[in-house]
PDBQT receptor file of N, H, CA, C and O in Angstrom, charges set to zero:
ATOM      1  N   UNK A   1     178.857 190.479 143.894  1.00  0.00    +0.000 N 
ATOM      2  CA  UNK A   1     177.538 190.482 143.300  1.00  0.00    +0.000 C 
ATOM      3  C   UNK A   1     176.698 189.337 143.860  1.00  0.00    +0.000 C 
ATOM      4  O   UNK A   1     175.583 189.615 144.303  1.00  0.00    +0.000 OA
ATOM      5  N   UNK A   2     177.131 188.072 143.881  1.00  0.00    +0.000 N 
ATOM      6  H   UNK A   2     178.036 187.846 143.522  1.00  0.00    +0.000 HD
ATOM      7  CA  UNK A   2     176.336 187.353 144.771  1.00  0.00    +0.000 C 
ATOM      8  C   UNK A   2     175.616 187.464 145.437  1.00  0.00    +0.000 C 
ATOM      9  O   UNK A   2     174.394 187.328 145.390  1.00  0.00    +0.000 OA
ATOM     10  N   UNK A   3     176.914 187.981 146.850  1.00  0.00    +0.000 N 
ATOM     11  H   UNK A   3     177.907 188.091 146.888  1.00  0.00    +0.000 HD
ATOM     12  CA  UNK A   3     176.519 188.126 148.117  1.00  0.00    +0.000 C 
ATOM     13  C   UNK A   3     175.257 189.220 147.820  1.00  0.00    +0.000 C 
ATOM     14  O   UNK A   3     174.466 189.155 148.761  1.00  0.00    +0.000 OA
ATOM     15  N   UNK A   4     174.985 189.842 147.177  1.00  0.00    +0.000 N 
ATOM     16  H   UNK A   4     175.628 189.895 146.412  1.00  0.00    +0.000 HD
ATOM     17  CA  UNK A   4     173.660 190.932 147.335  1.00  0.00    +0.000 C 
ATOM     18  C   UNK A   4     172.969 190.512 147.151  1.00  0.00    +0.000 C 
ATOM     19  O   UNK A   4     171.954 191.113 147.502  1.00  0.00    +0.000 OA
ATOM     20  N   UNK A   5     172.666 188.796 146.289  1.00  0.00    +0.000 N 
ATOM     21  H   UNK A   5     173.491 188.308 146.004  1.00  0.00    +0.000 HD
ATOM     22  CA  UNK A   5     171.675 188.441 146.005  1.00  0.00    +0.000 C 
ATOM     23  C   UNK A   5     171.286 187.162 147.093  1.00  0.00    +0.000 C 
ATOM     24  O   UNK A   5     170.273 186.470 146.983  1.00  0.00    +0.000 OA
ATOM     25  N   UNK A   6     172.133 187.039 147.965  1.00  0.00    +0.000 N 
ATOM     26  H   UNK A   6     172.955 187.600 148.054  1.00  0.00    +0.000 HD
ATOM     27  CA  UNK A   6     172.259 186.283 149.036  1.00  0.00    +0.000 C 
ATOM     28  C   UNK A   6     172.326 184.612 148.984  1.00  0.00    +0.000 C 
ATOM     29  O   UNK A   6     171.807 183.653 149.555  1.00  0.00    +0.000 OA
ATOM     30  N   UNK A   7     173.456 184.929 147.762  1.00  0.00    +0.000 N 
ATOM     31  H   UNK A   7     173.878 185.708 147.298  1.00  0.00    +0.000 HD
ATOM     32  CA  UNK A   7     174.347 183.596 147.642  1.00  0.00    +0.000 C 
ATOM     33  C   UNK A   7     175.869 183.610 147.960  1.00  0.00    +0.000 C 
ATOM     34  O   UNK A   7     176.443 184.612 147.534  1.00  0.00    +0.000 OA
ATOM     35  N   UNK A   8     176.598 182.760 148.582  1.00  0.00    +0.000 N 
ATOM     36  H   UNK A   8     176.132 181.946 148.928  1.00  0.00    +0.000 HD
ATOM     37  CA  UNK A   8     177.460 182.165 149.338  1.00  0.00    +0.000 C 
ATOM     38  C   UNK A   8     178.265 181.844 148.059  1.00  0.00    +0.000 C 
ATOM     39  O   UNK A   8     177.596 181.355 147.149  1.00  0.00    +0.000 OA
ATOM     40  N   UNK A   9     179.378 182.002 147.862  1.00  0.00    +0.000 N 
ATOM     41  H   UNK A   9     179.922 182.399 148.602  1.00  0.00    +0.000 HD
ATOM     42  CA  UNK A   9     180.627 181.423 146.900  1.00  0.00    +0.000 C 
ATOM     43  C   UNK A   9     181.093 180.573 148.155  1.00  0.00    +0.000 C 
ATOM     44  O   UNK A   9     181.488 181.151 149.168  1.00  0.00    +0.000 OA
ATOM     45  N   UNK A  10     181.042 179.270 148.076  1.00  0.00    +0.000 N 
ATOM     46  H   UNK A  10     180.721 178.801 147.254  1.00  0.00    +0.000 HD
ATOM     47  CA  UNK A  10     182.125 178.709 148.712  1.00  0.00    +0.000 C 
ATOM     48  C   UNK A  10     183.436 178.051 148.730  1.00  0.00    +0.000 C 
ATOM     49  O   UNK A  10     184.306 177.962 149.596  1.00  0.00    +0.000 OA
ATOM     50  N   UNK A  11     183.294 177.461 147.102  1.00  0.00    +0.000 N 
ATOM     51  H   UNK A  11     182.587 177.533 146.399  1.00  0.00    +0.000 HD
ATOM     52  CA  UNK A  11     184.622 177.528 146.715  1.00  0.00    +0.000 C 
ATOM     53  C   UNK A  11     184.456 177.573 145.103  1.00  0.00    +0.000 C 
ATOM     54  O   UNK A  11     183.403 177.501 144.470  1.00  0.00    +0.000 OA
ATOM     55  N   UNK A  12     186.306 177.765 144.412  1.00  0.00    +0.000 N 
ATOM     56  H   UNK A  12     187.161 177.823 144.927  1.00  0.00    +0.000 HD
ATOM     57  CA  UNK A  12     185.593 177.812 143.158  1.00  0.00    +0.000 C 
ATOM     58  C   UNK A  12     187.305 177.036 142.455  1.00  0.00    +0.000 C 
ATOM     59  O   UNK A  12     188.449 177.322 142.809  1.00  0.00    +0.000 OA
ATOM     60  N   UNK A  13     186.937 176.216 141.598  1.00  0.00    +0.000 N 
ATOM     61  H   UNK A  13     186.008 175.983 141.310  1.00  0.00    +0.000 HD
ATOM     62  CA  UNK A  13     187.917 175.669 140.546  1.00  0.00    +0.000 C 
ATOM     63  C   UNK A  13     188.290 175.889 139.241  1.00  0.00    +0.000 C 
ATOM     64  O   UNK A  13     187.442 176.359 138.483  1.00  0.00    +0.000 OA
ATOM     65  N   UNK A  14     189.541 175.609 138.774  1.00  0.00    +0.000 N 
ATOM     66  H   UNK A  14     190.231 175.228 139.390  1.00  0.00    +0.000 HD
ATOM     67  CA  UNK A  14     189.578 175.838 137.312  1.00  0.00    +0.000 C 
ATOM     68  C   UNK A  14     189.903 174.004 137.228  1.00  0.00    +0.000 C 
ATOM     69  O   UNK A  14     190.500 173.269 138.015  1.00  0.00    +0.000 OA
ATOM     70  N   UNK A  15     189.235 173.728 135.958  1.00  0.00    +0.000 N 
ATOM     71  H   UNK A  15     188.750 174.325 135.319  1.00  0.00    +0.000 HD
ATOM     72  CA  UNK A  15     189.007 172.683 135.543  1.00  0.00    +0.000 C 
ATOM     73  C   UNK A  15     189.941 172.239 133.897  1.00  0.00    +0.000 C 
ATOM     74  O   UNK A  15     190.480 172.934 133.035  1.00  0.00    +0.000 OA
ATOM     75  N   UNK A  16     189.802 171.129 134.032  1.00  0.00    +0.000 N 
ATOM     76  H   UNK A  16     189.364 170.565 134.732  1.00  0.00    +0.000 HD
ATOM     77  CA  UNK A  16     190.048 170.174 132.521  1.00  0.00    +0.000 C 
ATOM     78  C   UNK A  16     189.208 169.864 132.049  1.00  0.00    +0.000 C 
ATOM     79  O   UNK A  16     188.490 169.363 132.915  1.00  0.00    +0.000 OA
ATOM     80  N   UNK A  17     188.510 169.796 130.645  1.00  0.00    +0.000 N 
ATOM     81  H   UNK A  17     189.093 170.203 129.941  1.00  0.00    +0.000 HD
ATOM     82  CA  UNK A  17     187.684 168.498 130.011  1.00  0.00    +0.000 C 
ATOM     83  C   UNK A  17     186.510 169.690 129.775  1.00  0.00    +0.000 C 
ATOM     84  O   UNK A  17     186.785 170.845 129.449  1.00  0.00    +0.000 OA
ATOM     85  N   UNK A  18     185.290 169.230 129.980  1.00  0.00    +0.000 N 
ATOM     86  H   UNK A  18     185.067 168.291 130.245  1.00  0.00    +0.000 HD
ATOM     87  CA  UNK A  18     184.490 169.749 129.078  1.00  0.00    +0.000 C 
ATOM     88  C   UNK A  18     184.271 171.160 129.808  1.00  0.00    +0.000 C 
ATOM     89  O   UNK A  18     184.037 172.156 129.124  1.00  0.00    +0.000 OA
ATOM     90  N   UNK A  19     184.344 171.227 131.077  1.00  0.00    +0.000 N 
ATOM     91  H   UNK A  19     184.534 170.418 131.633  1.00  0.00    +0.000 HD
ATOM     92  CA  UNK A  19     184.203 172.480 131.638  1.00  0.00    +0.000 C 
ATOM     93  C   UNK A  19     185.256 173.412 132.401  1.00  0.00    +0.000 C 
ATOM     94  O   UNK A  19     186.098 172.847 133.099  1.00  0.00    +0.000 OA
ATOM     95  N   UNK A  20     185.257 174.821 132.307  1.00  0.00    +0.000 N 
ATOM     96  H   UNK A  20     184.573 175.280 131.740  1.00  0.00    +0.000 HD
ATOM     97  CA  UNK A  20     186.716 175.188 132.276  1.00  0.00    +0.000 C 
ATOM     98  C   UNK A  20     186.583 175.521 133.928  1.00  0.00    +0.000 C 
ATOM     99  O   UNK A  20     187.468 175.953 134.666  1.00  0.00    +0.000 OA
ATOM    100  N   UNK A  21     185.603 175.280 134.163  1.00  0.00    +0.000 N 
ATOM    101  H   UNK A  21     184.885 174.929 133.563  1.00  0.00    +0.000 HD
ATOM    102  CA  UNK A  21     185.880 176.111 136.209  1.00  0.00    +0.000 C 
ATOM    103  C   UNK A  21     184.406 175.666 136.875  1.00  0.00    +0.000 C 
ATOM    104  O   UNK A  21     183.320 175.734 136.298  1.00  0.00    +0.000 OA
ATOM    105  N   UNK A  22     184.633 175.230 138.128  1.00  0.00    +0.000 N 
ATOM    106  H   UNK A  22     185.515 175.174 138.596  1.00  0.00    +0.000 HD
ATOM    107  CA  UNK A  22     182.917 175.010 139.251  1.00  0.00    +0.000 C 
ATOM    108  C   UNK A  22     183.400 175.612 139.723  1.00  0.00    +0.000 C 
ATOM    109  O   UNK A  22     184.623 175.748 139.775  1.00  0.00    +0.000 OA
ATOM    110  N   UNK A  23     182.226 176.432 140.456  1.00  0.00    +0.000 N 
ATOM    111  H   UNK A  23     181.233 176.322 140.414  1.00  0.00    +0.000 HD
ATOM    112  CA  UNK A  23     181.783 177.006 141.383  1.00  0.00    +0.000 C 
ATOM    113  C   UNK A  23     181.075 176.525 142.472  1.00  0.00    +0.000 C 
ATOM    114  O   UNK A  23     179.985 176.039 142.171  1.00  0.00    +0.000 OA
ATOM    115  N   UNK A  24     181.390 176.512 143.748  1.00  0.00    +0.000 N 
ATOM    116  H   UNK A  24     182.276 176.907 143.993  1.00  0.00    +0.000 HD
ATOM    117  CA  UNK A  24     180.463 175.727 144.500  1.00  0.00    +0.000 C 
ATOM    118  C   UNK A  24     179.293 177.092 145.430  1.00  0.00    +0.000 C 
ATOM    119  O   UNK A  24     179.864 177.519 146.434  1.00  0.00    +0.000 OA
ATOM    120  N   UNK A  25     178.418 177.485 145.287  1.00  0.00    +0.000 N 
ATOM    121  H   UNK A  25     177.954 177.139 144.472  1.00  0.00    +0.000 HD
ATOM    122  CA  UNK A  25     177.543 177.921 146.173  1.00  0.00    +0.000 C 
ATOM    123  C   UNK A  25     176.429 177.597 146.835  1.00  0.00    +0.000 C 
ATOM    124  O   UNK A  25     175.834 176.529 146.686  1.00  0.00    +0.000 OA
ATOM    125  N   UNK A  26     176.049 178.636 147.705  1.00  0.00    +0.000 N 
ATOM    126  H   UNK A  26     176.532 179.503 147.826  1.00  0.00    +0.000 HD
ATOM    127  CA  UNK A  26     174.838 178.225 148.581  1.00  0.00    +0.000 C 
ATOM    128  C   UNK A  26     173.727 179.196 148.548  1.00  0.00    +0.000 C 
ATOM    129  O   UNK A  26     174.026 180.385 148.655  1.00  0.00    +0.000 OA
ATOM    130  N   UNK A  27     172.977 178.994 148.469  1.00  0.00    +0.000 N 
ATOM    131  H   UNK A  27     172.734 178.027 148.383  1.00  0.00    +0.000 HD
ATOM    132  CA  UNK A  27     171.433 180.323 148.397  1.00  0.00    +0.000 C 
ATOM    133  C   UNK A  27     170.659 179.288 147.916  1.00  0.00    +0.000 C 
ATOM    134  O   UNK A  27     170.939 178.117 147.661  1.00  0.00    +0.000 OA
ATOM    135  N   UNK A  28     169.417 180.057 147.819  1.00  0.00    +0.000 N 
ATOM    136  H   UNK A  28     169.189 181.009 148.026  1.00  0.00    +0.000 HD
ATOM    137  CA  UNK A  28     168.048 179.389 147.354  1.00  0.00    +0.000 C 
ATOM    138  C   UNK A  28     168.082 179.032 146.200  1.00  0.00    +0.000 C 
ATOM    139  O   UNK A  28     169.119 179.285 145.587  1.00  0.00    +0.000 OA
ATOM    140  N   UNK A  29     167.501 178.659 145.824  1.00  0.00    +0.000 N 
ATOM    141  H   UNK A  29     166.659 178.453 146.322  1.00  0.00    +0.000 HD
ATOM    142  CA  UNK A  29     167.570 177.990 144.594  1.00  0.00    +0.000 C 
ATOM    143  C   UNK A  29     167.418 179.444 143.502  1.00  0.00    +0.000 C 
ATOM    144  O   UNK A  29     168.115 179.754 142.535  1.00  0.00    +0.000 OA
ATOM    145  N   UNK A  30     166.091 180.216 144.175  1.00  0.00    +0.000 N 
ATOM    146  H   UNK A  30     165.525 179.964 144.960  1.00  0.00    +0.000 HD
ATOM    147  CA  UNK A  30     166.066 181.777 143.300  1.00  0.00    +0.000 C 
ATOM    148  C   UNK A  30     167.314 182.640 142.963  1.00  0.00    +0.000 C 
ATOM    149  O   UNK A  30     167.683 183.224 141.944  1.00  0.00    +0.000 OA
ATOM    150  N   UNK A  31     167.933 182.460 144.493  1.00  0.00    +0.000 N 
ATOM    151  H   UNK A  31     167.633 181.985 145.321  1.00  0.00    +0.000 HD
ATOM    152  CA  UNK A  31     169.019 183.327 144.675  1.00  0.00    +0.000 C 
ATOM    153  C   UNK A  31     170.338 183.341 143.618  1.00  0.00    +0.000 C 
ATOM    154  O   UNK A  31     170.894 184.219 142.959  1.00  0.00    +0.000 OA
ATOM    155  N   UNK A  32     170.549 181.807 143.826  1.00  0.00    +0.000 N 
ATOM    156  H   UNK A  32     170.098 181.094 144.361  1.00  0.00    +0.000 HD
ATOM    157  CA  UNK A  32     171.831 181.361 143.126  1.00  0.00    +0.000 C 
ATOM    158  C   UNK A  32     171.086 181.133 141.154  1.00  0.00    +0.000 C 
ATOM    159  O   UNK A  32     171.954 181.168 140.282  1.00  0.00    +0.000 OA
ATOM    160  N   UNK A  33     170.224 181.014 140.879  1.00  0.00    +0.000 N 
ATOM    161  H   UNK A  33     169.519 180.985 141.588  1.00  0.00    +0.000 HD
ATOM    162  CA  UNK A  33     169.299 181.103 139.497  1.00  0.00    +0.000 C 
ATOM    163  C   UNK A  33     169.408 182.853 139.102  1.00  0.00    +0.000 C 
ATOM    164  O   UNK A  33     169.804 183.215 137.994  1.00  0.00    +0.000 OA
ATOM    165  N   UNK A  34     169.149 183.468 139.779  1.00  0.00    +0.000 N 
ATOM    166  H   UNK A  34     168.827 183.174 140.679  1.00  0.00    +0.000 HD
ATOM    167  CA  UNK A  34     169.301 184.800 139.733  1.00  0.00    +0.000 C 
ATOM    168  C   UNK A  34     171.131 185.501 139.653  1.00  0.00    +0.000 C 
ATOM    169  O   UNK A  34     171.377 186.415 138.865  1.00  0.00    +0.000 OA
ATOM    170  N   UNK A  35     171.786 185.152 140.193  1.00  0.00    +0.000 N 
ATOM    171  H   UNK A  35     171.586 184.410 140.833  1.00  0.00    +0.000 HD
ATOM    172  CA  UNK A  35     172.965 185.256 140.281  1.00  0.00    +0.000 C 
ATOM    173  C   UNK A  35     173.852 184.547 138.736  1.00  0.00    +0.000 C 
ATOM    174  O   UNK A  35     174.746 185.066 138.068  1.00  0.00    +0.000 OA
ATOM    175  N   UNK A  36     173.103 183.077 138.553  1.00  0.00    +0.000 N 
ATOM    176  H   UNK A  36     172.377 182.655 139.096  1.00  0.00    +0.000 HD
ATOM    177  CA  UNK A  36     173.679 182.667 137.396  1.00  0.00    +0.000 C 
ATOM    178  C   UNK A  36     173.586 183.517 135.935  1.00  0.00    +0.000 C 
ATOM    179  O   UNK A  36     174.323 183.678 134.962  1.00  0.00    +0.000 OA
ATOM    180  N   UNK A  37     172.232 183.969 136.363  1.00  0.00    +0.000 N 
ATOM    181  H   UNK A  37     171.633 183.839 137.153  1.00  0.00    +0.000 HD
ATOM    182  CA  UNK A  37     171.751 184.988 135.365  1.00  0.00    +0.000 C 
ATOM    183  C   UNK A  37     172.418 186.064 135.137  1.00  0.00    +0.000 C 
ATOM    184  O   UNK A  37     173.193 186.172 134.186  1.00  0.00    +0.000 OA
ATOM    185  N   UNK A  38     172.163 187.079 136.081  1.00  0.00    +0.000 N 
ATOM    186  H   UNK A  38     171.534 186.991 136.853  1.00  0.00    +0.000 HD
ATOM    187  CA  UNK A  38     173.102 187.799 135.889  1.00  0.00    +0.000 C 
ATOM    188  C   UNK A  38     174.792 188.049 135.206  1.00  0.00    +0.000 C 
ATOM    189  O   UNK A  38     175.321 189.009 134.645  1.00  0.00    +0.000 OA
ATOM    190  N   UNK A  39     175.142 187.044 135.480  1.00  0.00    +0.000 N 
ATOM    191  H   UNK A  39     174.713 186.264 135.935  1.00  0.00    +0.000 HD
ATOM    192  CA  UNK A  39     176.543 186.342 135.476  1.00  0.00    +0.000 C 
ATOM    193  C   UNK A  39     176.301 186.070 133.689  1.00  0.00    +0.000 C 
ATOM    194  O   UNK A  39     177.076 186.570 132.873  1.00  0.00    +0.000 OA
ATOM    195  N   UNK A  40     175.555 185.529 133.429  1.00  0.00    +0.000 N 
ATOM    196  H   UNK A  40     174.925 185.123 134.092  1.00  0.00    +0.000 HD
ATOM    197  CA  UNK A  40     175.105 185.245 132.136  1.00  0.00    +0.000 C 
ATOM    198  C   UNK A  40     175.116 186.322 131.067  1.00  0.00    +0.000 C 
ATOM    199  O   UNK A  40     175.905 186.255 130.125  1.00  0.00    +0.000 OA
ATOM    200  N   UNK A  41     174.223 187.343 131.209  1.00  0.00    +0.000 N 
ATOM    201  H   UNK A  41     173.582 187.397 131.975  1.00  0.00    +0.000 HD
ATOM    202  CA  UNK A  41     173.949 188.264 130.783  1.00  0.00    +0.000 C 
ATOM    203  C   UNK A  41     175.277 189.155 130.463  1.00  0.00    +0.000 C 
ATOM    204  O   UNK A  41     175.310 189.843 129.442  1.00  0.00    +0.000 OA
ATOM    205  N   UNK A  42     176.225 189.121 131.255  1.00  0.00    +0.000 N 
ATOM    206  H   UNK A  42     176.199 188.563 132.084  1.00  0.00    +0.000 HD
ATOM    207  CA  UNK A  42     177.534 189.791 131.046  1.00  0.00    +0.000 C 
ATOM    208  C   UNK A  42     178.130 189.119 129.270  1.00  0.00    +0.000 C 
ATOM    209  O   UNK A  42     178.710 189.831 128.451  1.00  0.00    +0.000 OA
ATOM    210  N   UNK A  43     177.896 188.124 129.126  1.00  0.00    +0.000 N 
ATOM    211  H   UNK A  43     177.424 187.546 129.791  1.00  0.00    +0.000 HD
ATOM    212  CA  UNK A  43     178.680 187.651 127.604  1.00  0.00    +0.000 C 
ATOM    213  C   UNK A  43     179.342 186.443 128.372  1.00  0.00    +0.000 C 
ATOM    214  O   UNK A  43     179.658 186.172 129.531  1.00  0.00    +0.000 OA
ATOM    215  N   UNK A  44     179.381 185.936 127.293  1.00  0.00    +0.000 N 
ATOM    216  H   UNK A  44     179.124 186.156 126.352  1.00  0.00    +0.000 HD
ATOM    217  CA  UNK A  44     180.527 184.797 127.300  1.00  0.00    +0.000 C 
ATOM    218  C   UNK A  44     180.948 183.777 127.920  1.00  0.00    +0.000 C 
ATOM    219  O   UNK A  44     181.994 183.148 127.764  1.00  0.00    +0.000 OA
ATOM    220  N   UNK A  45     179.802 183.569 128.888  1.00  0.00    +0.000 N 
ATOM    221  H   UNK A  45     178.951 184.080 129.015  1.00  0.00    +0.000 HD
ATOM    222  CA  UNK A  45     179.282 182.494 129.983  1.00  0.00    +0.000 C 
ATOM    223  C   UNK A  45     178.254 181.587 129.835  1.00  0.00    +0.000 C 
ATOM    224  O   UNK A  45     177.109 181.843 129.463  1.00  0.00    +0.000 OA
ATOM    225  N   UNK A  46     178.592 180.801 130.061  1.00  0.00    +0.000 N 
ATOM    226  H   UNK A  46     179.522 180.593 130.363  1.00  0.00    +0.000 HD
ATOM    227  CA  UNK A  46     177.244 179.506 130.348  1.00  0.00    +0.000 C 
ATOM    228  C   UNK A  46     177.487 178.995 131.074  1.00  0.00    +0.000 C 
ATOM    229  O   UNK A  46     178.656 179.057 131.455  1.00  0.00    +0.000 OA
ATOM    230  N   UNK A  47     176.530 178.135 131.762  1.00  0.00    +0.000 N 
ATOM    231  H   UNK A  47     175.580 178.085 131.453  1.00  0.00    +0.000 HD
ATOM    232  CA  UNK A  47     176.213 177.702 132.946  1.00  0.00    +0.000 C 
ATOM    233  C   UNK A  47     175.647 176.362 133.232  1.00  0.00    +0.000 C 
ATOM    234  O   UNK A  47     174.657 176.307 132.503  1.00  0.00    +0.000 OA
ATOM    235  N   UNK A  48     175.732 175.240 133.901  1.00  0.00    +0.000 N 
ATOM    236  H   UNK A  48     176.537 175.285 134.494  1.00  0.00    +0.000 HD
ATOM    237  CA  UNK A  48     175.198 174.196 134.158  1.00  0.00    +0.000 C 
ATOM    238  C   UNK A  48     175.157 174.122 135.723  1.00  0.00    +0.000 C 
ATOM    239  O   UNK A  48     176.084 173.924 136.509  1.00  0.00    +0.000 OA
ATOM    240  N   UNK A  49     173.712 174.354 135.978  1.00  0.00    +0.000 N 
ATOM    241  H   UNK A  49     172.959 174.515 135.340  1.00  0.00    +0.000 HD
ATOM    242  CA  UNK A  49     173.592 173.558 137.728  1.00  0.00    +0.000 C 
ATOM    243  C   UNK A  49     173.084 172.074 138.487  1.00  0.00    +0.000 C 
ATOM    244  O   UNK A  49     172.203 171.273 138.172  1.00  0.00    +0.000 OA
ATOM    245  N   UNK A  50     173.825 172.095 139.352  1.00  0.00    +0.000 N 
ATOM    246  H   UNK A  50     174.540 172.745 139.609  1.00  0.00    +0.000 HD
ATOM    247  CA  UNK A  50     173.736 170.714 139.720  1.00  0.00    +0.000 C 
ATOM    248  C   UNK A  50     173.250 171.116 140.916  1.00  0.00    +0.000 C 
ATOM    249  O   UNK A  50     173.932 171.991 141.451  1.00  0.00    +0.000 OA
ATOM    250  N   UNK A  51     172.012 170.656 141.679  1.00  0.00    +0.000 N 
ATOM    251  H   UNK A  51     171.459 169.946 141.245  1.00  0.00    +0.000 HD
ATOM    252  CA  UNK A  51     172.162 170.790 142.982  1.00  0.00    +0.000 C 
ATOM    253  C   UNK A  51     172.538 169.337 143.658  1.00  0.00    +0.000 C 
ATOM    254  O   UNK A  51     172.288 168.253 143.131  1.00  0.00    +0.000 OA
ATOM    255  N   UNK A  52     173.308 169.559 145.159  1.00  0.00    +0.000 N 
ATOM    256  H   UNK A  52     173.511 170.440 145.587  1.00  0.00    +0.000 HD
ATOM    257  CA  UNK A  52     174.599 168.498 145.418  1.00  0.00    +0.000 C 
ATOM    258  C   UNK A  52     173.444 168.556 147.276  1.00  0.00    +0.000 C 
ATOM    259  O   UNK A  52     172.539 169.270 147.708  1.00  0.00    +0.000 OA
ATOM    260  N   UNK A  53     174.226 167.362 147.786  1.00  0.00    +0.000 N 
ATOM    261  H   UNK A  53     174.961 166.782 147.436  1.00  0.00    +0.000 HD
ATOM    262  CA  UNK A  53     173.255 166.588 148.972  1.00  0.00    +0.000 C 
ATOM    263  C   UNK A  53     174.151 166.258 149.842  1.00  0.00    +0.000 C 
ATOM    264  O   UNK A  53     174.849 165.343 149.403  1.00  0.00    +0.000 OA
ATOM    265  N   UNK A  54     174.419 166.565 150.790  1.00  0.00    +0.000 N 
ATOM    266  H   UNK A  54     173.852 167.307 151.147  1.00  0.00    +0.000 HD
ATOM    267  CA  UNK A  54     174.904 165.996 152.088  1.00  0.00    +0.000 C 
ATOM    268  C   UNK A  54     174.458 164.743 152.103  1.00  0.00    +0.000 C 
ATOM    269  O   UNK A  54     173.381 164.420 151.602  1.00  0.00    +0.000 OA
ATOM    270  N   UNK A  55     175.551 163.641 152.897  1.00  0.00    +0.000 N 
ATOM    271  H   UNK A  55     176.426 163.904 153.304  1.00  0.00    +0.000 HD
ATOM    272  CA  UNK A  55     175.319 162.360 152.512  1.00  0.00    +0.000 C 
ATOM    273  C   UNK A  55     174.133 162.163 154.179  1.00  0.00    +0.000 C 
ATOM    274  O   UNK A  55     173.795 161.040 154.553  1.00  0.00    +0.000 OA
ATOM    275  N   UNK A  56     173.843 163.007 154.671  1.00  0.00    +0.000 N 
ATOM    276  H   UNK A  56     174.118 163.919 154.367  1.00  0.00    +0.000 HD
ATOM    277  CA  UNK A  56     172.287 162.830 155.714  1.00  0.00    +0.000 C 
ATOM    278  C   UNK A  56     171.165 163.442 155.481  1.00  0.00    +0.000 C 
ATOM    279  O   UNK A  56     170.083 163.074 155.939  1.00  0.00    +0.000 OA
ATOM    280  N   UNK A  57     171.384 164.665 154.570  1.00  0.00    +0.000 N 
ATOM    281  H   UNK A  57     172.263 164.964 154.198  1.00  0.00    +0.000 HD
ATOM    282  CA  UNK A  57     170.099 164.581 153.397  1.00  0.00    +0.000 C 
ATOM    283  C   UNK A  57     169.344 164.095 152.234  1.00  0.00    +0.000 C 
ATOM    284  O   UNK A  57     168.201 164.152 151.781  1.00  0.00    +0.000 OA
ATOM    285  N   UNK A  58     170.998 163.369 151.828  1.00  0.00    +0.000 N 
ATOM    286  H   UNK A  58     171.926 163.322 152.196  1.00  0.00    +0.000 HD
ATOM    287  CA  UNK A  58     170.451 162.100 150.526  1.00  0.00    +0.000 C 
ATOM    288  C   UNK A  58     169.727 160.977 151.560  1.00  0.00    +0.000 C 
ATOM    289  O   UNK A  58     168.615 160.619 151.173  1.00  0.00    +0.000 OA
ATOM    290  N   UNK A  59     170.111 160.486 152.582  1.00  0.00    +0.000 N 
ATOM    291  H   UNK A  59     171.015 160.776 152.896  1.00  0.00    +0.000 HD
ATOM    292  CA  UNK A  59     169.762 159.320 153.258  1.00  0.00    +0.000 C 
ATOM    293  C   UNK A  59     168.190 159.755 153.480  1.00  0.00    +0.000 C 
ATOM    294  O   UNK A  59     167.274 158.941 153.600  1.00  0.00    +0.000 OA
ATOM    295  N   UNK A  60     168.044 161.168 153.513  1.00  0.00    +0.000 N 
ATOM    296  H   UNK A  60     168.788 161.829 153.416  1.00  0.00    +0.000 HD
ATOM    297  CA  UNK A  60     166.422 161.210 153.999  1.00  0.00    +0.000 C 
ATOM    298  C   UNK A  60     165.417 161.443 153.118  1.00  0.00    +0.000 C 
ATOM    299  O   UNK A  60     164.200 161.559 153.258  1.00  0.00    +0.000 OA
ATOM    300  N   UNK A  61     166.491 161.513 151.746  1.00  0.00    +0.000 N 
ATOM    301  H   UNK A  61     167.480 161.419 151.632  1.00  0.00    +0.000 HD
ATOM    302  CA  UNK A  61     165.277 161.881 150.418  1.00  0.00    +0.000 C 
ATOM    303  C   UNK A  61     165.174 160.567 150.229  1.00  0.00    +0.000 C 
ATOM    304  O   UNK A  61     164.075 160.183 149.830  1.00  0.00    +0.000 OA
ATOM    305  N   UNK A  62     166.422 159.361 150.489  1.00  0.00    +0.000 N 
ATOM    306  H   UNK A  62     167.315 159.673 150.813  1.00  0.00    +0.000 HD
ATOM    307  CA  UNK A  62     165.823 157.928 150.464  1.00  0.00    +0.000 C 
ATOM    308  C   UNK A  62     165.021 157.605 151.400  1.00  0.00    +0.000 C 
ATOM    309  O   UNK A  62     164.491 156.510 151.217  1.00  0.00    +0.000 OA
ATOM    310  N   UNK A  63     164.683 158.220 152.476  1.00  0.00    +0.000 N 
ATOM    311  H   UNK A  63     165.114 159.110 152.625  1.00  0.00    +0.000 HD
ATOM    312  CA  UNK A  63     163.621 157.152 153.438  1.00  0.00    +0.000 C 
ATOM    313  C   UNK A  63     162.618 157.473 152.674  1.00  0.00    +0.000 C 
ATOM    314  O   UNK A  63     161.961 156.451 152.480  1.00  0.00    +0.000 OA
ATOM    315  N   UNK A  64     162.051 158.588 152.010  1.00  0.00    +0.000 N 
ATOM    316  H   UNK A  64     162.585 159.419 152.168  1.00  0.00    +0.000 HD
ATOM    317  CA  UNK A  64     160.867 158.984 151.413  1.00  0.00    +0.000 C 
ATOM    318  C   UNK A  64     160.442 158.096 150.643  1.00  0.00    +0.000 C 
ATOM    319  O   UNK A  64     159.223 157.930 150.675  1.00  0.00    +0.000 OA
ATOM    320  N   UNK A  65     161.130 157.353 149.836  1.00  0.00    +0.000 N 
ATOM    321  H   UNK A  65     162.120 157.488 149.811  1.00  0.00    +0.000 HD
ATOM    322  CA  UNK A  65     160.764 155.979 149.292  1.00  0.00    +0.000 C 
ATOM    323  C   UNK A  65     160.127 155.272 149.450  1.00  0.00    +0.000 C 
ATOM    324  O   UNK A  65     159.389 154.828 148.570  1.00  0.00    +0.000 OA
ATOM    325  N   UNK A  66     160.150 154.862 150.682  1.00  0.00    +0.000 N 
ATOM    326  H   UNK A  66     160.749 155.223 151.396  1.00  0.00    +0.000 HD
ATOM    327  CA  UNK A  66     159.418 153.560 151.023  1.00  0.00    +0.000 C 
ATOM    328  C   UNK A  66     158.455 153.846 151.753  1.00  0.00    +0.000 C 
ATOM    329  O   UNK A  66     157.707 152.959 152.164  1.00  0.00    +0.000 OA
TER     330      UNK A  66
């Protein structure tokens, strides 16, 4: 189902503590928002997103700083 919406699963975990599994993907921000949704809508899911930074794209949202 993702992939139709043209998001990337790239990897996925089962977890301890407050959350039971991540998911790591890639798509647009619409794509993977749309996908969560969906995913949602089935029951019994919730969702928290984080979007995550390559440590040479964090370095360039810091040059913007100054």
């Amino acid at each position: 189902m993702a992939g139709e919406l043209g998001v990337t699963v790239k990897s996925f975990y089962w977890t301890l503590g407050n959350y039971d599994m991540v998911s790591i993907m890639e798509g647009t921000a619409e794509a993977v928002t749309s996908a969560l949704m969906k995913v949602g809508s089935l029951g019994n899911v919730r969702s928290q997103t984080l979007q995550g930074f390559s440590a040479d794209e964090f370095k360039q949202l810091v040059g913007h700083m100054s």
